[in-house]
C-alpha positions, 0 to 999 in steps of 0.5 A: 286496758282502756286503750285495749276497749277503745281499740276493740270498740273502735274495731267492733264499730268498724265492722258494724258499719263494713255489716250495715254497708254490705247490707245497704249494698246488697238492698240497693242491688236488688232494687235496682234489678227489680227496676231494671226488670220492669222497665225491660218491657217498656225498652221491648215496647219502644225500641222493638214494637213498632206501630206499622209492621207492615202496610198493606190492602186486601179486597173482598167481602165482608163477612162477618162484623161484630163488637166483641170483648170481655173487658176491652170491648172491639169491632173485629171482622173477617173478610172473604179475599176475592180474586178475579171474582171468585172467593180464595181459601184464605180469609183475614181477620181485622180489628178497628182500632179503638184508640183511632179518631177515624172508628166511627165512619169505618164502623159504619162502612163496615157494618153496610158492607157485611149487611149489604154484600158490598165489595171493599177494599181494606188499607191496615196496618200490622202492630208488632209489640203494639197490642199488648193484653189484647187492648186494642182490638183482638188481632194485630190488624188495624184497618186504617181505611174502607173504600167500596169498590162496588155495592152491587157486586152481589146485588144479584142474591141481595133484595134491595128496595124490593127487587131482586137482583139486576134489573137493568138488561145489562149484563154483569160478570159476576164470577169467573169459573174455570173448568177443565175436562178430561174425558176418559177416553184415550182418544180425547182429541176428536173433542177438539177442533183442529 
């Protein structure tokens, strides 16, 4: 009979342990999911993000400058694309990059270009994955460098030094405008010369 309660309890002590191993098993498992989630994110931000998506430059206007945020404060801009002169449809909003040692000297040609209506052209770069929570600047457009193309380009409306417009006698295109016209009346070739 003792034989019998040994092999029980030796059997009964089997099962607890077989118990507690499923138990340690199935712990250890969940764990290393949770693990294997969080560290999913930081794969994504190495291996699929990517600092320079695309590179780039656009030439226009700025328009609009300002530092904005609620909790990660930025400078963030919109530029009026030019071409041949005139204003596109399309604009481009951009960031300065907080974390860039170059901040301080872009600030500043930004702000004079959007005070003084000068025209620029903006080198940046495109972040994929790089710019989580908005931390960096609102967009995903990175300006990498400024350089002015012209700083009269509207010194024709712009009060400088008191003056007002050109006041060389030397001419400036300052836009180029395209204009067809088509008469109503059917027989519109006497308006051309031949």
């Amino acid at each position: 009979m003792s034989t019998e309660n040994n092999t029980e309890n030796a059997a009964n002590v089997a099962k607890t342990n077989q118990s507690k191993a499923n138990t340690s098993c199935s712990k250890r498992a969940i764990v290393l999911g949770f693990l294997g989630l969080l560290t999913l994110p930081v794969i994504f931000y190495y291996i699929i993000g990517s600092e320079n998506y695309s590179n780039g430059e656009r030439i226009g206007l700025v328009t609009q400058f300002s530092k904005r945020g609620i909790i990660f404060k930025s400078w963030e801009g919109h530029l009026n694309i030019t071409q041949t002169g005139m204003n596109s449809a399309d604009g481009f909003d951009f960031s300065v990059d907080r974390s860039s040692t170059q901040t301080k000297n872009t600030e500043k040609l930004l702000d004079s270009s959007a005070t003084y209506g000068w025209k620029v052209k903006l080198i940046y770069h495109q972040t994929f994955l790089r710019n989580w929570f908005s931390s960096r600047g609102e967009t995903n457009y990175f300006i990498d460098s400024v350089v002015v193309l012209d700083k009269g380009f509207s010194s024709h409306t712009n009060n400088v030094n008191g003056q007002m417009g050109n006041t060389n006698n030397s001419g400036k295109a300052v836009d180029t405008v395209y204009i067809v016209i088509t008469p109503s009346d059917p027989n519109y070739h006497k308006f051309f010369k031949k």
